[in-house]
N, C-alpha and C positions, 0 to 999 in steps of 0.2 A: 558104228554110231556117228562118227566123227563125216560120214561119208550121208548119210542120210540126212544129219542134220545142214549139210552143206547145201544138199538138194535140195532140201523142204526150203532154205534160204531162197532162195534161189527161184524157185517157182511161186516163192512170196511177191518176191520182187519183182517178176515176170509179170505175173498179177496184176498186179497194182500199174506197173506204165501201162499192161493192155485197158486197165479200167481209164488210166489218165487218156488213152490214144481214144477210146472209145468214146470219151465224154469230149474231148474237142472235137472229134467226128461230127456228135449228134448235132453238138454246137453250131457248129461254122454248117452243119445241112441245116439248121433249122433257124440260125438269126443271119447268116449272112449269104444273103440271094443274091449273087454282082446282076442280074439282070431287072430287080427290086429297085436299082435307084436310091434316091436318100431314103435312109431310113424317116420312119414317122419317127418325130420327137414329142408325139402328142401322148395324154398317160393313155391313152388306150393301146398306143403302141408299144409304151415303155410296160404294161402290163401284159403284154403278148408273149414282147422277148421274156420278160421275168420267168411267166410261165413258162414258156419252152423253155429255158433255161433251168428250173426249178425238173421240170419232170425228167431232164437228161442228169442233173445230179443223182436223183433219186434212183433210177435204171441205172445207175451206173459206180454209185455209192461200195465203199466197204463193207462189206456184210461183218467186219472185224470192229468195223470202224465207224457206223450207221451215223446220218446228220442228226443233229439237235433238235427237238421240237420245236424247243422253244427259240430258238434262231429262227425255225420256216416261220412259225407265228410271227414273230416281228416283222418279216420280210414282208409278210401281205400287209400287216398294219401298214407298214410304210405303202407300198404300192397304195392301196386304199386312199390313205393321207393323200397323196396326187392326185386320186382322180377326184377325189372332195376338193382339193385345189383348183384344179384345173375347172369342176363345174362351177364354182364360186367365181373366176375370172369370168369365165364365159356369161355367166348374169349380169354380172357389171360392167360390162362390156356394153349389154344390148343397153342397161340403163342409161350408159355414158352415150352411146348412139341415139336414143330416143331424146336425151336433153340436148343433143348438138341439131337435132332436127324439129324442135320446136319451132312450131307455126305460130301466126297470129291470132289463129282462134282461141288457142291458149290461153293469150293476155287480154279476150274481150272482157272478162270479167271485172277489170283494172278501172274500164271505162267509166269516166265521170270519181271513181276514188280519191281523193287527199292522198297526196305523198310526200313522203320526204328525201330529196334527191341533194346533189351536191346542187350548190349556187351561194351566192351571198345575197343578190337581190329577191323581193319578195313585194308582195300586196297588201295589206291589210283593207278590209273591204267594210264597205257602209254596214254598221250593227253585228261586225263579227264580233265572237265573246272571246276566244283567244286564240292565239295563231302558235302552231306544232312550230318549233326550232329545234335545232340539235348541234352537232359536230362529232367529228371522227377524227381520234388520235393514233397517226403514227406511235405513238411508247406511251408507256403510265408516265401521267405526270405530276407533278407537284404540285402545280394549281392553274386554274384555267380561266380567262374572264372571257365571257358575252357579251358583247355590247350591239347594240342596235341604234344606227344611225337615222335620221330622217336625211328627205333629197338634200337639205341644207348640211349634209355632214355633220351636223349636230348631233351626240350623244346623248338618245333621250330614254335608256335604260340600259343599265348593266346588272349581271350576273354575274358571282364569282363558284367557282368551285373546287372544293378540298380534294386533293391526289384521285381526279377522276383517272379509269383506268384506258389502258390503250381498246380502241375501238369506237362505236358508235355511244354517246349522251343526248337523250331527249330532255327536253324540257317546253313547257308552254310560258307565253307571253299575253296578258291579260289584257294589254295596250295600257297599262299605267306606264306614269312617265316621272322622271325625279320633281319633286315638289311638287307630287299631286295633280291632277285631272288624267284622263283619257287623251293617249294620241289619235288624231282623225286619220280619217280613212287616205290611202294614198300611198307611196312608195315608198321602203323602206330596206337597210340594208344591213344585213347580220356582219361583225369583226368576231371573229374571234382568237386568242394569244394562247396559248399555253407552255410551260417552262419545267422541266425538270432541276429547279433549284439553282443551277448556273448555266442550261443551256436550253434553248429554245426546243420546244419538241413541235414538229409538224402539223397542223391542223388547218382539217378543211372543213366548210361552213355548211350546215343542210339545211334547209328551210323548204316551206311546204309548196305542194303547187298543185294542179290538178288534172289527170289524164285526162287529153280531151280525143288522142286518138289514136290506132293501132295499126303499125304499117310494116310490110317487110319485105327488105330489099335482097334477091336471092334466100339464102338459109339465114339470114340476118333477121331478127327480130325486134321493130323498136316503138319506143313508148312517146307518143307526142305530147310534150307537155304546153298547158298556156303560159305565155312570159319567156319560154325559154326553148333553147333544141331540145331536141330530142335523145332520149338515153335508151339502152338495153334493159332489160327487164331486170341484167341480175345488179346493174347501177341503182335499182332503187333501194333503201335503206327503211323505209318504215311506210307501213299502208294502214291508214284511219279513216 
């Protein structure tokens, strides 16, 4: 008995390395080709080797000792999960390529629009009813004043406002002016302060102006405005 059971050992374990010699066999003939070159790291490629990899387990498995079902099932989830991945970069990709190759014709729509773009200078024009102003904060702050200068540097209104947040603040100006009447038409120019309680926070001034034309130099696409150079299309901040 002692003799048999030795044996049966024995051709167990014979067994089993020819299944292990077997399954690196299949392996190494079937993921690694030395006249292949680099392997594809793309998931169709990482789904190929899986597969072959996946069918040399199974041919070659314990019959004592069979794989997990529910181990193969996850394994394809995951494979699957990559190549959802993988299609998902590839989309955004062409859309990240299709917005770096934006033309002019793009922006003809723009032509003749109100915008609000960085400047401090501005227009205010014969019988306009109110003029778009704004600004854009570096951080939330605490409090923020507007003032609008005429050519003389004179303060001829301000606006204050409570903990605006970090980013762009619109607001319109009706041309009233402190003590009453209408400012006239002519040139004018936005300040604005903003402070986080003890430290100054960042801010830059937007006011309106008008596309008057659309030009592009190489892959470059940019917006002509009147009064002032010219910006990028994604430099505009508000279109009315």
């Amino acid at each position: 008995m002692t003799s048999l059971s030795a044996t049966s050992s024995t051709l167990s374990t014979d067994q089993s390395a020819a299944n292990r010699a077997r399954l690196l066999a299949a392996i190494n003939g079937g993921l690694a080709d030395p006249a292949a070159g680099t392997a594809d790291a793309s998931a169709t490629g990482t789904e190929d080797r899986f597969l072959k990899l996946l069918v040399a387990q199974m041919r070659n498995q314990d019959p004592l000792n069979p794989m997990d079902n529910a181990q193969v099932t996850s394994q394809l989830a995951q494979i699957n999960t990559v190549r959802g991945i993988e299609s998902l970069n590839a989309s955004m990709n062409k859309l990240v390529e299709r917005g770096a190759g934006a033309s002019a014709t793009d922006s003809v729509g723009m032509l003749g629009r109100q915008v609000l773009a960085a400047g401090e200078n501005f227009s205010r024009d014969v019988g306009a009813a109110t003029s778009r102003l704004g600004f854009e904060l570096a951080g939330t702050a605490r409090g923020a004043v507007a003032e609008v200068l005429d050519s003389a540097g004179k303060v001829v209104f301000s606006r204050s406002f409570q903990s605006p947040a970090a980013g762009v603040t619109t607001f319109d100006w009706d041309g009233g002016v402190a003590g009453g009447g209408t400012a006239p038409a002519g040139q004018y120019r936005l300040r604005v302060t903003a402070t986080d309680g003890s430290n100054p926070v960042a801010a830059t001034a937007l006011s309106s102006t008008r596309v008057i034309g659309v030009s592009q130099d190489g892959a470059a696409v940019r917006l002509d405005l009147a009064g002032r150079a010219g910006v990028a299309p994604g430099a505009i901040k508000a279109i009315f």
